[in-house]
C-alpha positions, 0 to 999 in steps of 0.5 A: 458459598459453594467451593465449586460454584466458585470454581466454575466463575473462577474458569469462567472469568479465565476463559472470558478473558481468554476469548476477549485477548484472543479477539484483540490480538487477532484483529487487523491493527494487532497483526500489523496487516491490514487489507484496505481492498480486495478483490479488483476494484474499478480505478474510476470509482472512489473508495473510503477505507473503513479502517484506521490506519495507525501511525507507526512507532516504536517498531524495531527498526524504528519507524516502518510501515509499508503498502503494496496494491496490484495496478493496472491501467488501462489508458493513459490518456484518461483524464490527460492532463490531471494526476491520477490518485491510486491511493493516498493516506491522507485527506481528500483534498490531498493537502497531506499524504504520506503515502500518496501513489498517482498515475502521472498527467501525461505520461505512463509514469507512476508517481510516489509521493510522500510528506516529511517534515522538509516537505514532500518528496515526489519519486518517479517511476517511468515506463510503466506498461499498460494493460497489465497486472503491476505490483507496486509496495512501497517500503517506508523507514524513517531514512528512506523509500524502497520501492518494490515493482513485480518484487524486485527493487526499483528504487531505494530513495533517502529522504530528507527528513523523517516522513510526516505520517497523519491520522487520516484514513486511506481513499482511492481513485478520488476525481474519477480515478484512473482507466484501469483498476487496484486490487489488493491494497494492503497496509503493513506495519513492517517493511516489506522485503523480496522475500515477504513481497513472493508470496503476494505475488503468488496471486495475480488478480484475474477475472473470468476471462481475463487472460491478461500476460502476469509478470515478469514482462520488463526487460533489463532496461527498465530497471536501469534507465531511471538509474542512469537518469539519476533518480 
């Protein structure tokens, strides 16, 4: 057989190869970022994320992963009296979820909950101002939930047991949702930091005309107030 007809497979199989490992690597799951929604999207209606979300494990801290997403509400007394699913990784009938963001039944508090292997924990967070662009990321270790709001720490919280993660993918705004709207929801595999959170915060979603105030626009007390409460 011809010495360079082998050469050229040879190069050709190198390169095919190449290009294969390059697909893999470069794709979503491979980087550990993966964008569940884009642009603004309408907190009314329902959304099925495409993409699996895999479980975490092995990373070098353990077990970590986390989520972050632009909220704004519009009306709290939209659908009073029934919580309001952001977004959940979960099932829709929301028997599991880890994590799960809610917009509270009768008050302007978000709500985070997460399932563990001691049950689910809930964790409050009050006073959340509407009609405005907040940036909420949820940083999730095997020991603990630090909870980022505008790209300051609000809370770090210690579960009890490590998080019960599971194979469903993540769904929005299920039952109607909430008055207002979500957009930049993103898994990562990794825990977000202040650091790696400024660069996210760098784009505030707009529309056209929309001349909505952007952070930061909480006083002092609304980082100390939960903390006096004791959560």
């Amino acid at each position: 057989m011809d010495y360079a007809v082998i050469a050229l497979a040879a190069v050709a199989a190198v390169v095919t190869i190449y290009l294969v490992y390059s697909a893999i690597t470069a794709s979503p799951a491979a980087t550990g970022v993966i964008s569940i929604v884009g642009p603004i999207a309408d907190g009314r209606k329902h959304y099925d994320s495409p993409t699996q979300i895999p479980k975490s494990f092995n990373q070098a801290q353990g077990m970590t992963f986390s989520y972050a997403c632009w909220v704004k509400i519009n009306d709290f007394s939209y659908r009073y009296g029934a919580p309001k699913l952001i977004f959940t990784k979960g099932p829709i009938d929301l028997s599991v979820m880890c994590p799960a963001l809610f917009l509270d039944a009768s008050s302007n508090s978000l709500i985070v909950k997460i399932d563990t292997f001691g049950g689910t924990e809930v964790i409050p967070i009050g006073n959340i101002t509407a009609k405005k662009w907040v940036h909420v990321a949820l940083a999730i270790s095997q020991e603990s939930v630090d909870i980022y709001i505008d790209g300051n720490l609000y809370l770090h919280h210690t579960l009890t047991q490590i998080p019960k993660q599971n194979s469903e993918t993540v769904h929005t705004t299920i039952a109607g949702g909430f008055d207002g709207a979500i957009a930049g929801l993103t898994y990562y595999n990794y825990l977000l930091t202040p650091e790696s959170i400024a660069p996210i915060m760098a784009s505030v979603p707009t529309t056209g005309q929309d001349t909505t105030v952007v952070p930061p626009y909480y006083d002092q007390s609304f980082w100390l107030n939960h903390l006096s409460n004791g959560h």
